[in-house]
C-alpha positions as CSV (number, residue, x, y, z in Angstrom):
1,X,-7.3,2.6,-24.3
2,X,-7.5,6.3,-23.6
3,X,-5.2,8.7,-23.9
4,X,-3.8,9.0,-20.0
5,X,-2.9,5.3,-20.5
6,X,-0.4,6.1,-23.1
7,X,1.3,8.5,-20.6
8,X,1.5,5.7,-17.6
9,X,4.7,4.1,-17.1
10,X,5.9,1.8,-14.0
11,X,6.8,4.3,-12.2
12,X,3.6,6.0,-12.2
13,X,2.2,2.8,-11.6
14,X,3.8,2.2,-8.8
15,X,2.8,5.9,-7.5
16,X,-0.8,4.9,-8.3
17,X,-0.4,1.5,-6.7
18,X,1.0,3.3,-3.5
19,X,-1.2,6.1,-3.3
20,X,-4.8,3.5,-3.3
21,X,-2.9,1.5,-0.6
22,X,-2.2,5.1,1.6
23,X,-5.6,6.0,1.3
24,X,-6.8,2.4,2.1
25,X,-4.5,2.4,5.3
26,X,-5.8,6.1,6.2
27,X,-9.3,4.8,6.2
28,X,-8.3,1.8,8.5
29,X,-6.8,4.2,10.6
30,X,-10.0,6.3,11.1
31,X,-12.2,3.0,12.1
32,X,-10.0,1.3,14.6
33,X,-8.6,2.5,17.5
34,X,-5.4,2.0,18.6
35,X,-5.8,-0.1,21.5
36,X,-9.1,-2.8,22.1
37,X,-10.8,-3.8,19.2
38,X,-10.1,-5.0,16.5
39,X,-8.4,-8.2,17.6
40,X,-4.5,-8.5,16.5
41,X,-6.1,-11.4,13.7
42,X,-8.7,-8.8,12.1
43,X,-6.1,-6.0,11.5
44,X,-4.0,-8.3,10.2
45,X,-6.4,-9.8,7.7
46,X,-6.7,-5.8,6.7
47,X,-3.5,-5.0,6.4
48,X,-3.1,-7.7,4.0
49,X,-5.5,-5.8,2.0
50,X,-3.0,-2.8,1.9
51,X,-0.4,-5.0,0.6
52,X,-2.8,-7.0,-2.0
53,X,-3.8,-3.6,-3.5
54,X,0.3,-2.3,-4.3
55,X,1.6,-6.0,-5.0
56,X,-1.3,-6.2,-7.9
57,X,0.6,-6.8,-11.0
58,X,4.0,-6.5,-9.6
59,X,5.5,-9.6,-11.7
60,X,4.9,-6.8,-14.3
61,X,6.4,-3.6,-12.6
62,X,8.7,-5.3,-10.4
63,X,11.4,-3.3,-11.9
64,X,10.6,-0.1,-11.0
65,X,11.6,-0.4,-7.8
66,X,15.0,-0.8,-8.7
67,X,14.8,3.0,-8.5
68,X,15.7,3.9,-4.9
69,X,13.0,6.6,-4.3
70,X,9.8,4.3,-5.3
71,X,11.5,1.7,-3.0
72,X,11.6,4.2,-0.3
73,X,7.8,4.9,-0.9
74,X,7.0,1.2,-1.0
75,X,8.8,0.5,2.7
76,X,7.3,3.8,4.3
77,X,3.6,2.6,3.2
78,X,5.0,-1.2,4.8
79,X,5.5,0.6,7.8
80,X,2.4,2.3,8.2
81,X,0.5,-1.4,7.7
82,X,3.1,-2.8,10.1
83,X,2.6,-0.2,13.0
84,X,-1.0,-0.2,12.2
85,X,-1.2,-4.1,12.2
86,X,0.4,-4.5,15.7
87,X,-1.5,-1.2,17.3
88,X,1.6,1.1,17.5
């Protein structure tokens, strides 16, 4: 292990987890437009790629977001999938 794996606990995890699965949904948001294509199906299918990459291990971390602020972050990066998924 190296040493910056020592200093990792579940909430910085979950930080980690949340911040891959912004970037991912940023990156979506730069290739598809709004409105047209993709079809409803296809952004789906990618926004469940979002939520793959933060629910990785959570039967592990789980916990952590008993803690009201990394639950916030967890349901504000669900909302960017959702209005992203349905072409708000």
């Amino acid at each position: 292990m190296q040493d910056s794996d020592y200093k990792v606990n579940f909430g910085t995890h979950v930080n980690i987890a949340i911040g891959k699965a912004n970037g991912l949904v940023t990156a979506l948001n730069r290739l598809m437009p709004n409105i047209g294509e993709p079809r409803a199906s296809i952004r789906k299918i990618l926004g469940s790629v979002a939520h793959s990459v933060v629910l990785y291990g959570v039967e592990v971390w789980g916990d952590a977001l008993n803690k009201q602020r990394h639950h916030n972050k967890l349901k504000k990066l669900q909302r960017r999938v959702a209005l992203r998924v349905c072409g708000a």
